[in-house]
PyMOL Python script that loads the backbone (N, CA, C, O; Angstrom):
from pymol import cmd

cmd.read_pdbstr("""\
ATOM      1  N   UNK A   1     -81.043 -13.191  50.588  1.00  0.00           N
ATOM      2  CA  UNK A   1     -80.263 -13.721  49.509  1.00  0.00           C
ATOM      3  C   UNK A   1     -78.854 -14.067  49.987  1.00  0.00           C
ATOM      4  O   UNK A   1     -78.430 -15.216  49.858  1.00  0.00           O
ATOM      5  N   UNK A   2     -77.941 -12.857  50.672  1.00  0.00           N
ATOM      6  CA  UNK A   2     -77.234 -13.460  51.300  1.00  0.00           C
ATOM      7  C   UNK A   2     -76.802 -14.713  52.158  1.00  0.00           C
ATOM      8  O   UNK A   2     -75.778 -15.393  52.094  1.00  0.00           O
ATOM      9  N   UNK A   3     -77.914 -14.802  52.989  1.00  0.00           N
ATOM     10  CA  UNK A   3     -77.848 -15.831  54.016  1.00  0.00           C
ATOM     11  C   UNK A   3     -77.758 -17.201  53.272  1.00  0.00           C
ATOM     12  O   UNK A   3     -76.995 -18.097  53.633  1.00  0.00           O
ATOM     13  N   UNK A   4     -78.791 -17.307  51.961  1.00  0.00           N
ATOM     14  CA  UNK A   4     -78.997 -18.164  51.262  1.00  0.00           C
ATOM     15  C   UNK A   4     -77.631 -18.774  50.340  1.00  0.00           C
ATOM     16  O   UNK A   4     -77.581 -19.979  50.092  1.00  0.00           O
ATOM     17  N   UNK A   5     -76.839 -18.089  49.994  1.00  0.00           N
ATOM     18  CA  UNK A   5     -75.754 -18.346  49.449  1.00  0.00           C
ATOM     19  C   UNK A   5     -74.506 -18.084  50.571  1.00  0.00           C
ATOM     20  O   UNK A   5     -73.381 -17.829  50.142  1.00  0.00           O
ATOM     21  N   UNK A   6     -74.747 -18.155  51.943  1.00  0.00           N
ATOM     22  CA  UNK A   6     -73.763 -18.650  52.719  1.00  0.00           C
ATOM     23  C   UNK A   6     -73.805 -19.908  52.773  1.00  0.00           C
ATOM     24  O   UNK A   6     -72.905 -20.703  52.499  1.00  0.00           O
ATOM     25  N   UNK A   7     -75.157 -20.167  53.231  1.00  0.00           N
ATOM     26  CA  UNK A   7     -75.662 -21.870  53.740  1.00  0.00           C
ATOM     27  C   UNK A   7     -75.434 -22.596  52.237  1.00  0.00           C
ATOM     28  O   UNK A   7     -75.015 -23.742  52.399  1.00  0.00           O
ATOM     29  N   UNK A   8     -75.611 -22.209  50.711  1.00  0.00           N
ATOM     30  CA  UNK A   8     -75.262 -22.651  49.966  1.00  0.00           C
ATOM     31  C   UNK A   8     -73.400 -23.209  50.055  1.00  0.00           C
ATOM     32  O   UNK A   8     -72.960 -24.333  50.300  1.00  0.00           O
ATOM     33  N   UNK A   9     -72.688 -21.985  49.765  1.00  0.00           N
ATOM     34  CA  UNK A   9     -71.169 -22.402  50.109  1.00  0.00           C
ATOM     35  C   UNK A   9     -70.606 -23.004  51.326  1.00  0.00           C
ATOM     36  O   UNK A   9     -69.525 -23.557  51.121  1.00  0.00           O
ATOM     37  N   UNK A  10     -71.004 -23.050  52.449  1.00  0.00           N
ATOM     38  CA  UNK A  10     -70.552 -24.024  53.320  1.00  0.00           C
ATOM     39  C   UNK A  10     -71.048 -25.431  53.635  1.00  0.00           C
ATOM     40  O   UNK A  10     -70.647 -26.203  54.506  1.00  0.00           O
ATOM     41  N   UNK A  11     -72.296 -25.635  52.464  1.00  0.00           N
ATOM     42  CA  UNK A  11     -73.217 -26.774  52.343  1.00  0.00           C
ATOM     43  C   UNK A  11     -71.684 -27.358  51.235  1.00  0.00           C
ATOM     44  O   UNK A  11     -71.032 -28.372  51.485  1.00  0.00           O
ATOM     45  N   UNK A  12     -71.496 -26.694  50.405  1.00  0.00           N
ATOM     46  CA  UNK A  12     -70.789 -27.363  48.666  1.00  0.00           C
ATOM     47  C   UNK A  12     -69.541 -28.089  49.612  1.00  0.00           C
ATOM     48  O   UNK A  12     -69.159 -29.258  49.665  1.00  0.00           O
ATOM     49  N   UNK A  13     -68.993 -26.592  50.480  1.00  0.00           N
ATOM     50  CA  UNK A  13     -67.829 -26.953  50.818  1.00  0.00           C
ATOM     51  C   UNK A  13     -67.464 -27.844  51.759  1.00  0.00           C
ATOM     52  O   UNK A  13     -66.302 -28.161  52.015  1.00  0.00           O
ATOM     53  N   UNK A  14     -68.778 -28.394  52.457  1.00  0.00           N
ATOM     54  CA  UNK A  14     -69.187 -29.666  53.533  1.00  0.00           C
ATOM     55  C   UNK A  14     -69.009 -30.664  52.734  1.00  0.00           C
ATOM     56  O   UNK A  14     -68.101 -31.419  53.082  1.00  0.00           O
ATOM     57  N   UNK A  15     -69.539 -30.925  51.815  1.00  0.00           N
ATOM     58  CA  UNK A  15     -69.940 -31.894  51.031  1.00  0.00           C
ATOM     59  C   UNK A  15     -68.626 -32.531  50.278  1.00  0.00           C
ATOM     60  O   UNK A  15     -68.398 -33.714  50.023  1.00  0.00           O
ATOM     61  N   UNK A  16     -67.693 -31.154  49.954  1.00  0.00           N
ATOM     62  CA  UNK A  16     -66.430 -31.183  49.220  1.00  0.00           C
ATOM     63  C   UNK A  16     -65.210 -31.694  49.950  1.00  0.00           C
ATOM     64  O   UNK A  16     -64.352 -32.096  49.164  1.00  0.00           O
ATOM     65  N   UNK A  17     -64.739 -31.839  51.783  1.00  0.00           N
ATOM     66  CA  UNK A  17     -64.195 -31.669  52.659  1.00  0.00           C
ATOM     67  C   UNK A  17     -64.703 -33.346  53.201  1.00  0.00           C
ATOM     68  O   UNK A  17     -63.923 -34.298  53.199  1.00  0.00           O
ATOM     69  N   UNK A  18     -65.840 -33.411  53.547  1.00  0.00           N
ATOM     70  CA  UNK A  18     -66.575 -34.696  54.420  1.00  0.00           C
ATOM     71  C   UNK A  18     -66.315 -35.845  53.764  1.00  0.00           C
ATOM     72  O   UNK A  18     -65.550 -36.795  53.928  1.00  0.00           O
ATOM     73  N   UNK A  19     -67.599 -35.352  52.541  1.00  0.00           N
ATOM     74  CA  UNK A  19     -68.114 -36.434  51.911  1.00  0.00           C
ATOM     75  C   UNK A  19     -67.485 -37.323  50.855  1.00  0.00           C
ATOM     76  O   UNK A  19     -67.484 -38.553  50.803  1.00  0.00           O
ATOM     77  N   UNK A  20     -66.962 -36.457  50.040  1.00  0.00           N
ATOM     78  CA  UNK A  20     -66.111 -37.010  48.496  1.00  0.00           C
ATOM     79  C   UNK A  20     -65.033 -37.914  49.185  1.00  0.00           C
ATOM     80  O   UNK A  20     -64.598 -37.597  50.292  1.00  0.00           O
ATOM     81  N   UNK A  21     -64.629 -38.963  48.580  1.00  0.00           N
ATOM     82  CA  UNK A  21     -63.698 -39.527  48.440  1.00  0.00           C
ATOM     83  C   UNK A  21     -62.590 -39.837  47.796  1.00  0.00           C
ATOM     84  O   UNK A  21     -61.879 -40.786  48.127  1.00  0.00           O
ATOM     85  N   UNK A  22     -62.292 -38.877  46.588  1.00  0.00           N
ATOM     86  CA  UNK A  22     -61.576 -38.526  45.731  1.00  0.00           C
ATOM     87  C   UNK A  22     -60.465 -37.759  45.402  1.00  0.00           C
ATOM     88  O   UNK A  22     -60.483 -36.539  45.565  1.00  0.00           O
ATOM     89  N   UNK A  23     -59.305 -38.463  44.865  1.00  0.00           N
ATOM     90  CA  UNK A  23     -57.948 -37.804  44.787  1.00  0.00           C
ATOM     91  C   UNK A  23     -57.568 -37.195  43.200  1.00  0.00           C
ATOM     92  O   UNK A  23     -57.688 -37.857  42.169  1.00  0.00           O
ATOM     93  N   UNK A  24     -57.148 -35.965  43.269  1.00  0.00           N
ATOM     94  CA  UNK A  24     -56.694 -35.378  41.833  1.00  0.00           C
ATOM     95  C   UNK A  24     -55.816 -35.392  42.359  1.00  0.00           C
ATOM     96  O   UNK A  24     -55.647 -35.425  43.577  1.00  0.00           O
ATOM     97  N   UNK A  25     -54.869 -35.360  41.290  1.00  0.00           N
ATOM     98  CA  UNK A  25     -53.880 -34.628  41.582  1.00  0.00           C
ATOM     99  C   UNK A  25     -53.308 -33.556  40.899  1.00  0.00           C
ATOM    100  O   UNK A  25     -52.120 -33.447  40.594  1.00  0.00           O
ATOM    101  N   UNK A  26     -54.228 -32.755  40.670  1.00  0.00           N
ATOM    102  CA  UNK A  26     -53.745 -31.264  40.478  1.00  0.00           C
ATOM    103  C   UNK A  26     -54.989 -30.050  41.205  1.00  0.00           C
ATOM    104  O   UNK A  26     -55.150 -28.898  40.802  1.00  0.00           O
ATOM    105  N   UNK A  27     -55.561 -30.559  42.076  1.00  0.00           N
ATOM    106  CA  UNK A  27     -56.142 -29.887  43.230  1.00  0.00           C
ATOM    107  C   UNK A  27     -56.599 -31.081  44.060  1.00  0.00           C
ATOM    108  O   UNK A  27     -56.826 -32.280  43.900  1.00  0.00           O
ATOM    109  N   UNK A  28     -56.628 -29.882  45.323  1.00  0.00           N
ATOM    110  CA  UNK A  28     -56.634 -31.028  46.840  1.00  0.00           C
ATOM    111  C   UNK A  28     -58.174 -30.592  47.219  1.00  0.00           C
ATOM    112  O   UNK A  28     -58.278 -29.429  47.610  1.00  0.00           O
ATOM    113  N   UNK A  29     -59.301 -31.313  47.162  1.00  0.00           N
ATOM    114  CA  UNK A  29     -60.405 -31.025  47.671  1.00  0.00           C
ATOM    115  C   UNK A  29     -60.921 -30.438  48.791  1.00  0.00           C
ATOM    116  O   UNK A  29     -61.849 -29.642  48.941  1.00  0.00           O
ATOM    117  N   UNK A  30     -59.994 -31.081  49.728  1.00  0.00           N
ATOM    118  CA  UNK A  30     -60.548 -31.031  51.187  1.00  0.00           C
ATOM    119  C   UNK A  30     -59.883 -29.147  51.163  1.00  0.00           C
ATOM    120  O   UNK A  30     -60.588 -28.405  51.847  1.00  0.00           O
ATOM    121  N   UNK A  31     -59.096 -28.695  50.707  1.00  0.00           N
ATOM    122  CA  UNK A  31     -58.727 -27.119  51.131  1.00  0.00           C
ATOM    123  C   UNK A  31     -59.790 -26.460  50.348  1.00  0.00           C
ATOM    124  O   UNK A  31     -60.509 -25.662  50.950  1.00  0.00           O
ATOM    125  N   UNK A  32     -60.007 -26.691  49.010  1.00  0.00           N
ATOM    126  CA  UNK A  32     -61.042 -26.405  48.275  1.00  0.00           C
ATOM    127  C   UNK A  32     -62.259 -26.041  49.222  1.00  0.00           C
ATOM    128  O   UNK A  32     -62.762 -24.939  49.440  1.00  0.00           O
ATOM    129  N   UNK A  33     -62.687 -27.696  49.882  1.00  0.00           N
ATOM    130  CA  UNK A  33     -63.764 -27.806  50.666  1.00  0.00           C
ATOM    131  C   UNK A  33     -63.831 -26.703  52.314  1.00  0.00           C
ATOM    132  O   UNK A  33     -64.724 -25.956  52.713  1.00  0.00           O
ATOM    133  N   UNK A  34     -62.932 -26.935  52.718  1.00  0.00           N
ATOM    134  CA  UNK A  34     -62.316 -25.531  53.774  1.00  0.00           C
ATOM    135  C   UNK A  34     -62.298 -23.940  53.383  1.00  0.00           C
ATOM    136  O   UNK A  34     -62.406 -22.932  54.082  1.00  0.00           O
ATOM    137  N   UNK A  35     -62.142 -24.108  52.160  1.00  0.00           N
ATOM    138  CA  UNK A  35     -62.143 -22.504  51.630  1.00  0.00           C
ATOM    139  C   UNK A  35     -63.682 -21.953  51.801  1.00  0.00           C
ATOM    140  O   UNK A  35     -64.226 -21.181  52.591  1.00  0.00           O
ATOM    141  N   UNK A  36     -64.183 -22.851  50.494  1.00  0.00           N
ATOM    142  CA  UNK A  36     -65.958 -22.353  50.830  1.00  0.00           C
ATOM    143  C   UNK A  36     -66.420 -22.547  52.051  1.00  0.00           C
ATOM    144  O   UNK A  36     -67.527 -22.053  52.260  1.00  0.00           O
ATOM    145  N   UNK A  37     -65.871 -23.164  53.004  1.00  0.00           N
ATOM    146  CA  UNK A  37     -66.537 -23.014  54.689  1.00  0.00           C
ATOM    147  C   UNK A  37     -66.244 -21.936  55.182  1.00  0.00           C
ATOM    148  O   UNK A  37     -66.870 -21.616  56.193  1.00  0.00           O
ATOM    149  N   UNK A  38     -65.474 -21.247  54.792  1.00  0.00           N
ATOM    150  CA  UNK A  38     -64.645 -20.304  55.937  1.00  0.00           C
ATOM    151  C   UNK A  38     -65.735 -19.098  54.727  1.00  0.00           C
ATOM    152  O   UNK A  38     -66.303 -18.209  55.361  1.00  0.00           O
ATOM    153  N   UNK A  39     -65.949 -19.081  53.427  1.00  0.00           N
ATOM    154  CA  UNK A  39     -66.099 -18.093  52.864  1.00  0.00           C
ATOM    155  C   UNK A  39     -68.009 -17.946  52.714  1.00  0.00           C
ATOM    156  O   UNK A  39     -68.622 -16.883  52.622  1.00  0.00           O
ATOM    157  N   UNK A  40     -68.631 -19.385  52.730  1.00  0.00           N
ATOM    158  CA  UNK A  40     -69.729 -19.349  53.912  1.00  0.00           C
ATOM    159  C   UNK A  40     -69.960 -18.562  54.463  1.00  0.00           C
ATOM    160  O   UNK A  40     -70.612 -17.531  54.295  1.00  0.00           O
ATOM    161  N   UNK A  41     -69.158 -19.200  55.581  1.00  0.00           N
ATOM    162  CA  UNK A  41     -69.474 -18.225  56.874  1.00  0.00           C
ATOM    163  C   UNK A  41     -69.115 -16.238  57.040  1.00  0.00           C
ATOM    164  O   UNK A  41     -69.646 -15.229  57.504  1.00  0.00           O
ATOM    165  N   UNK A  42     -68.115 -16.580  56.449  1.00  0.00           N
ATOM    166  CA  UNK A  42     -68.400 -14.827  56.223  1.00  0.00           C
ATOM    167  C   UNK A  42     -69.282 -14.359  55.816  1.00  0.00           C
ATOM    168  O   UNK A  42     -69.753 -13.375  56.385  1.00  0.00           O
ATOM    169  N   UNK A  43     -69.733 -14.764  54.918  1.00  0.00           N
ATOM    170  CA  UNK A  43     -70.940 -13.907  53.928  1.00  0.00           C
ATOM    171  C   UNK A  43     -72.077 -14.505  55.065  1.00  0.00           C
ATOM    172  O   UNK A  43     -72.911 -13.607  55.175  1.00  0.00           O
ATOM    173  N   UNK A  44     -72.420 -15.543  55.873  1.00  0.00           N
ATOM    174  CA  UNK A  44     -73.510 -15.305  56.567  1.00  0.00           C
ATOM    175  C   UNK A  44     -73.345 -14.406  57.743  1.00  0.00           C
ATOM    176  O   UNK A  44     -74.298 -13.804  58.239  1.00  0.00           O
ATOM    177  N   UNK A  45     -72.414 -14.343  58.076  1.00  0.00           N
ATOM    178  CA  UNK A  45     -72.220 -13.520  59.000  1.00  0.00           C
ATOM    179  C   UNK A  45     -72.622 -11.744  58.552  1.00  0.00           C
ATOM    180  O   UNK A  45     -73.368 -10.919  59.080  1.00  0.00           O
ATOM    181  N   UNK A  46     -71.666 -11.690  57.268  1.00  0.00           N
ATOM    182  CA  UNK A  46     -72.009 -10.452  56.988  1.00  0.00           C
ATOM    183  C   UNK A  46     -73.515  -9.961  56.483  1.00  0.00           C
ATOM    184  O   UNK A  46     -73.948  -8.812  56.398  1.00  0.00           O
ATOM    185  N   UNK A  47     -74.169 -11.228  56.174  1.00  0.00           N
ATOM    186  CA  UNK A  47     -75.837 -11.221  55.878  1.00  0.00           C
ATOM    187  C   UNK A  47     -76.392 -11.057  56.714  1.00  0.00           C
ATOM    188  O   UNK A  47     -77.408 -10.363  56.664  1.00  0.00           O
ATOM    189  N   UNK A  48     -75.956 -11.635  57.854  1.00  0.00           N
ATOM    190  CA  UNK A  48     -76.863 -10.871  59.622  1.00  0.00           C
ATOM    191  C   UNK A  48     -76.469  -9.737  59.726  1.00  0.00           C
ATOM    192  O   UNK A  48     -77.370  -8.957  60.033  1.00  0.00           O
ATOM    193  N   UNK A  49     -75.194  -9.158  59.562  1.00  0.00           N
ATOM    194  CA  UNK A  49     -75.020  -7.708  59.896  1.00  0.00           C
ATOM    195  C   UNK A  49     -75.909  -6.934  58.614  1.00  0.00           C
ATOM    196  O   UNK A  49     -76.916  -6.457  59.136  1.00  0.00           O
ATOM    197  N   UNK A  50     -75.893  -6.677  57.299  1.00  0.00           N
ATOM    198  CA  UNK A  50     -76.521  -6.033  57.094  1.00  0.00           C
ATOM    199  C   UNK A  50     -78.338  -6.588  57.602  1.00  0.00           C
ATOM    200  O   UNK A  50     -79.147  -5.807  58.102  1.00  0.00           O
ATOM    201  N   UNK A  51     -78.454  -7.182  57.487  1.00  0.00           N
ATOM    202  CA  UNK A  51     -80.076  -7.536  58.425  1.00  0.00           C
ATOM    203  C   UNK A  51     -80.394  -6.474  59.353  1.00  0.00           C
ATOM    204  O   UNK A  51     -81.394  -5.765  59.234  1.00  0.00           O
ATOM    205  N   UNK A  52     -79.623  -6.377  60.187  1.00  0.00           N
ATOM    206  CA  UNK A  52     -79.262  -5.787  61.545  1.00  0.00           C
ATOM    207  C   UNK A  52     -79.248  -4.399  61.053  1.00  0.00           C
ATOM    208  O   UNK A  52     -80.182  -3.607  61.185  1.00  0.00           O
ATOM    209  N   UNK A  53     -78.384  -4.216  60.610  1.00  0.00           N
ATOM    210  CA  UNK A  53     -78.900  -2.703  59.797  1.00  0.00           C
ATOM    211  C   UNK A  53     -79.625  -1.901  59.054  1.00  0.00           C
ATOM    212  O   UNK A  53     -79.678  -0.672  59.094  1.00  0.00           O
ATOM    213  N   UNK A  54     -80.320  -2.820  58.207  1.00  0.00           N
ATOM    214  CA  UNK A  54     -81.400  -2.205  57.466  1.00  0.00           C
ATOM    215  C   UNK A  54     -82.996  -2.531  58.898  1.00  0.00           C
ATOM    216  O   UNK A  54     -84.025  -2.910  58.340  1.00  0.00           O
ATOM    217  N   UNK A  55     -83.045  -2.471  59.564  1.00  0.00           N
ATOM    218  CA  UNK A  55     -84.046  -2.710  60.855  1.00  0.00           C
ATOM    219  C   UNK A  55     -83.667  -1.751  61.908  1.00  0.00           C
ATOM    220  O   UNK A  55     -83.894  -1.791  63.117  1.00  0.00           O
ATOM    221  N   UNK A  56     -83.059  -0.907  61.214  1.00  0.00           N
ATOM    222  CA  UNK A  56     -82.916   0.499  62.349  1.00  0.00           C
ATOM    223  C   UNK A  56     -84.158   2.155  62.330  1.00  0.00           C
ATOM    224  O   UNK A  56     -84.449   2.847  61.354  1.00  0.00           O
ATOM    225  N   UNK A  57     -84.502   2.271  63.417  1.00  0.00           N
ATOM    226  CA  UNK A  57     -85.360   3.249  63.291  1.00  0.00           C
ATOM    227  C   UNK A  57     -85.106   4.533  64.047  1.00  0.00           C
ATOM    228  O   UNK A  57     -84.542   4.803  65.107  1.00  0.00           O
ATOM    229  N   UNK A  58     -85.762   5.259  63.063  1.00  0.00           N
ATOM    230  CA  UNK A  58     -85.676   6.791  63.246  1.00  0.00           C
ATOM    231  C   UNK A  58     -86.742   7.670  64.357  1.00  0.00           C
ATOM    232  O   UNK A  58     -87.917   7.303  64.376  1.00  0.00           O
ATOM    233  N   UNK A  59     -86.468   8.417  64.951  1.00  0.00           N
ATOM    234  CA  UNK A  59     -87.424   8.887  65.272  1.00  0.00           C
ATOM    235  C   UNK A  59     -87.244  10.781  65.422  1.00  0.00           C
ATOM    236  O   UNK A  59     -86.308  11.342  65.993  1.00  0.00           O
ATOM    237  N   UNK A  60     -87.913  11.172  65.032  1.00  0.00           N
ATOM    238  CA  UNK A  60     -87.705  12.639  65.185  1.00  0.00           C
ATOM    239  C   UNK A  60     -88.799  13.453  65.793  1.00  0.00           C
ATOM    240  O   UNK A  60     -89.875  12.890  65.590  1.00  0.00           O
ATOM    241  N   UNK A  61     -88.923  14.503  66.427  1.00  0.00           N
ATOM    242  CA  UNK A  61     -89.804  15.089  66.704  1.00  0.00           C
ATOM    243  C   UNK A  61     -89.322  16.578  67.366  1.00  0.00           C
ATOM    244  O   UNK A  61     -88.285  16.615  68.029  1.00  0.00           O
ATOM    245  N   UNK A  62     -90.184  17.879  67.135  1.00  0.00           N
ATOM    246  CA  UNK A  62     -89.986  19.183  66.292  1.00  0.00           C
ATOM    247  C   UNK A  62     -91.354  19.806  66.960  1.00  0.00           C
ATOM    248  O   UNK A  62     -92.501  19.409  66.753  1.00  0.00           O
ATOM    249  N   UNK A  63     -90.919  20.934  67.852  1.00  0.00           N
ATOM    250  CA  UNK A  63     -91.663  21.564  68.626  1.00  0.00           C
ATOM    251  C   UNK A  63     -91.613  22.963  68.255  1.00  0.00           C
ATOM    252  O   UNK A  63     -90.592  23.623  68.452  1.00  0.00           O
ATOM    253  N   UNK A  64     -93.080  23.655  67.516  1.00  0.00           N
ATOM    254  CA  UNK A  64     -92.993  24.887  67.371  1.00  0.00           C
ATOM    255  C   UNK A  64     -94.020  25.674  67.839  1.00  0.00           C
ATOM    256  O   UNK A  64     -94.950  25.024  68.317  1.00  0.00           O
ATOM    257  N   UNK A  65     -94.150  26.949  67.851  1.00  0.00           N
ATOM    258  CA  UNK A  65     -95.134  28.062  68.410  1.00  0.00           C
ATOM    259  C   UNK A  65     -95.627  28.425  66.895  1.00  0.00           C
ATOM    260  O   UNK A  65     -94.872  28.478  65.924  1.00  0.00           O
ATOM    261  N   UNK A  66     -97.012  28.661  66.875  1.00  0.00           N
ATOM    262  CA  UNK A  66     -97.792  28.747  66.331  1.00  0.00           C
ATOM    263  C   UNK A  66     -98.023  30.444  66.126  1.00  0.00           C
ATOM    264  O   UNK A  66     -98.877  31.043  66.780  1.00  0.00           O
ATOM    265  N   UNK A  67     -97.172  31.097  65.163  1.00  0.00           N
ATOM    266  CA  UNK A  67     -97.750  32.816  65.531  1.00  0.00           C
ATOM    267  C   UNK A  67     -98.760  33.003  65.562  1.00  0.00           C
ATOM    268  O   UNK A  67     -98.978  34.024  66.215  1.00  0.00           O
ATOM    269  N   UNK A  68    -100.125  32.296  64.970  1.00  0.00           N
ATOM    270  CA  UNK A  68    -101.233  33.500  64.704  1.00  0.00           C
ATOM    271  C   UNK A  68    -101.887  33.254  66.676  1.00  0.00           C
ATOM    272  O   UNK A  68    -102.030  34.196  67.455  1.00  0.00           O
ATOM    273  N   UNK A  69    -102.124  31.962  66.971  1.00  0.00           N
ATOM    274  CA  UNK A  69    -103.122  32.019  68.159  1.00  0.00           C
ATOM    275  C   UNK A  69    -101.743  31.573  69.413  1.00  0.00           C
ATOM    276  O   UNK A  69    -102.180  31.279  70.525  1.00  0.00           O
ATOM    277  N   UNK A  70    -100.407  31.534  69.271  1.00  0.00           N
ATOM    278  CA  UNK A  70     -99.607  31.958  70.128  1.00  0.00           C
ATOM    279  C   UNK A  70     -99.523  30.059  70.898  1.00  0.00           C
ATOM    280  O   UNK A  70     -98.820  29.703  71.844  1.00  0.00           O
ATOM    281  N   UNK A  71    -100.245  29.412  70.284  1.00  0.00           N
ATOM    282  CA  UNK A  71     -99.996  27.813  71.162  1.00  0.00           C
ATOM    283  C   UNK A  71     -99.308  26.895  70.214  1.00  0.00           C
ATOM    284  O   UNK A  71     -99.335  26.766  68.990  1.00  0.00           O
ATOM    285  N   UNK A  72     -98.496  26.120  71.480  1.00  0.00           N
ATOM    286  CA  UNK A  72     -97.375  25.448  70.978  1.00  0.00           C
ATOM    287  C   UNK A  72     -97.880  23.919  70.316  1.00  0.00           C
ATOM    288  O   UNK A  72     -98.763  23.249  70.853  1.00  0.00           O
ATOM    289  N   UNK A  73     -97.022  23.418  68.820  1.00  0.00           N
ATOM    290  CA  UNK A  73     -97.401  22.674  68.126  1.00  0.00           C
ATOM    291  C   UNK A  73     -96.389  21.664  68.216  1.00  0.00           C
ATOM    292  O   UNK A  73     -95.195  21.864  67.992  1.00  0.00           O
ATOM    293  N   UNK A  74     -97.058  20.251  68.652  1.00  0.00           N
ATOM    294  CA  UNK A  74     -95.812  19.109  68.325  1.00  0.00           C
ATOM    295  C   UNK A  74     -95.905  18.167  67.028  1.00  0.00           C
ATOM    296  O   UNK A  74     -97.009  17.759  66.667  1.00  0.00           O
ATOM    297  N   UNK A  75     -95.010  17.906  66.495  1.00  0.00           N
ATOM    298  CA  UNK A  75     -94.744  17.020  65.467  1.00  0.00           C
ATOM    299  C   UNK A  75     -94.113  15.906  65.700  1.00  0.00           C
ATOM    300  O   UNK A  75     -92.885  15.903  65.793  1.00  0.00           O
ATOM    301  N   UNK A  76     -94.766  14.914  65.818  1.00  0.00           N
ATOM    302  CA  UNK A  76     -93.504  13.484  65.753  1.00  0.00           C
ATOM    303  C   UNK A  76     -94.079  12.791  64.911  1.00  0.00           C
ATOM    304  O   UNK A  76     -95.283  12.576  64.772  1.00  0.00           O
ATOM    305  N   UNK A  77     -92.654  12.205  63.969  1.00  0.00           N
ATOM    306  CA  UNK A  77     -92.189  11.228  62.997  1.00  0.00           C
ATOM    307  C   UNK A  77     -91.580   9.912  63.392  1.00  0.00           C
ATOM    308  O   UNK A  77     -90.718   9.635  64.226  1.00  0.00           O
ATOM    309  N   UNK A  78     -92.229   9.228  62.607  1.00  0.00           N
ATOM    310  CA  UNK A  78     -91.287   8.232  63.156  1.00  0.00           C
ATOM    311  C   UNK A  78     -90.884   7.320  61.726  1.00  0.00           C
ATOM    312  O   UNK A  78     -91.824   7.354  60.931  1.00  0.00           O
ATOM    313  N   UNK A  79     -89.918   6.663  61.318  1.00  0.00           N
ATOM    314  CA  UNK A  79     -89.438   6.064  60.259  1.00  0.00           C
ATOM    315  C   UNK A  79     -88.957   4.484  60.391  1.00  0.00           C
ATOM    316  O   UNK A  79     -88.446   4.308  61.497  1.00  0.00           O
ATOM    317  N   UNK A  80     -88.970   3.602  59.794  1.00  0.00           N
ATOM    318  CA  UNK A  80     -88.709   2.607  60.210  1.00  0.00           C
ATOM    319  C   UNK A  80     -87.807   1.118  58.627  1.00  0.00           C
ATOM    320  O   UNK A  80     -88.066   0.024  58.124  1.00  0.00           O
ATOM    321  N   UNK A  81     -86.892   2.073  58.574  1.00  0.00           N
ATOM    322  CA  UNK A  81     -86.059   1.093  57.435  1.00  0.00           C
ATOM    323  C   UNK A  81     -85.979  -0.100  57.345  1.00  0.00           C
ATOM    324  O   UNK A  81     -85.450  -0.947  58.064  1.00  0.00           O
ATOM    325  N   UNK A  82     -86.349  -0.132  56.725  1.00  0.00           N
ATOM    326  CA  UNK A  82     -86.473  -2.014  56.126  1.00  0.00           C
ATOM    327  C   UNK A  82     -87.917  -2.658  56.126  1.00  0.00           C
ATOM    328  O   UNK A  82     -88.930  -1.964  56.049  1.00  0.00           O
ATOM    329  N   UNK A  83     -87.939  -4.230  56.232  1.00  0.00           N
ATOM    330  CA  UNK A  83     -89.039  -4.432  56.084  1.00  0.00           C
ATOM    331  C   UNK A  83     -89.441  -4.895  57.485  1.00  0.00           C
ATOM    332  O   UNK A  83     -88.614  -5.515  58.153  1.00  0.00           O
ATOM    333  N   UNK A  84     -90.571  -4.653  57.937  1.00  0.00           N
ATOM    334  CA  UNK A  84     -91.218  -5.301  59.174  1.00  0.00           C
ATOM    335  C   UNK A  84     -91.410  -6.906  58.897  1.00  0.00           C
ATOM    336  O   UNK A  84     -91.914  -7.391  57.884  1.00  0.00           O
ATOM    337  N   UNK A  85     -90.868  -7.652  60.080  1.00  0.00           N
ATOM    338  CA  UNK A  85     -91.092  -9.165  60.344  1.00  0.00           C
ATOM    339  C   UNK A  85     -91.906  -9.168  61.733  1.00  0.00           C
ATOM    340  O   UNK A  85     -91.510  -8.748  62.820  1.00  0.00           O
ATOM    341  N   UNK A  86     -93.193  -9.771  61.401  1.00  0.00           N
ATOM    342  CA  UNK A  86     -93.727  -9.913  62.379  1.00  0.00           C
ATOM    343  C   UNK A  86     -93.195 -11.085  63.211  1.00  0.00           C
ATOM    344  O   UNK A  86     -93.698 -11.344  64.305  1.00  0.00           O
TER     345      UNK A  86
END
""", "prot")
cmd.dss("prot")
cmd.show_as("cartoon", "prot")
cmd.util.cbc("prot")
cmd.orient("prot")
C-alpha cells in the first residue's frame, strides 16, 4: 500500500512540475509539483524499509535432559514474520 501511494504522489507531482502548462497566481505548481516528488519518494523509500522488516526471521533452539531415561532433548523453532514471496 505504501509503495503504491509513493508511485501515486510522485506520478501527480510529475505530472504537476512537467506536464501542466499553467499559471495561478496564488500558487506556483511546479513547487507544488516538487513537493509531492520529494514526499513520494520518502514514503517509497520508507515502504521498502518497512518491507525489509517485516521479512525478518527468528530462530531459536533449546537443549534439555530428559530426567526420567537421562537423554538429551533438542527443540528447534523457527518463525518467520511476514508474508512469504516466492
Amino acid at each position: 500500500m505504501s509503495l503504491g501511494l509513493g508511485i501515486f504522489l510522485f506520478a501527480v507531482g510529475a505530472i504537476l512540475t512537467f506536464a501542466l502548462d499553467v499559471s495561478l497566481s496564488w500558487i506556483n505548481l511546479d513547487i507544488v509539483g516538487y513537493i509531492l516528488m520529494l514526499a513520494g519518494a520518502v514514503v517509497i523509500v520508507l515502504g521498502i524499509v518497512l518491507i525489509a522488516r517485516r521479512r525478518s526471521a527468528m530462530s531459536t533452539s533449546q537443549t534439555t535432559v530428559d530426567p526420567a531415561t537421562g537423554s538429551r532433548v533438542t527443540r528447534n523453532e523457527s518463525t518467520t514474520s511476514g508474508d512469504d514471496v516466492v
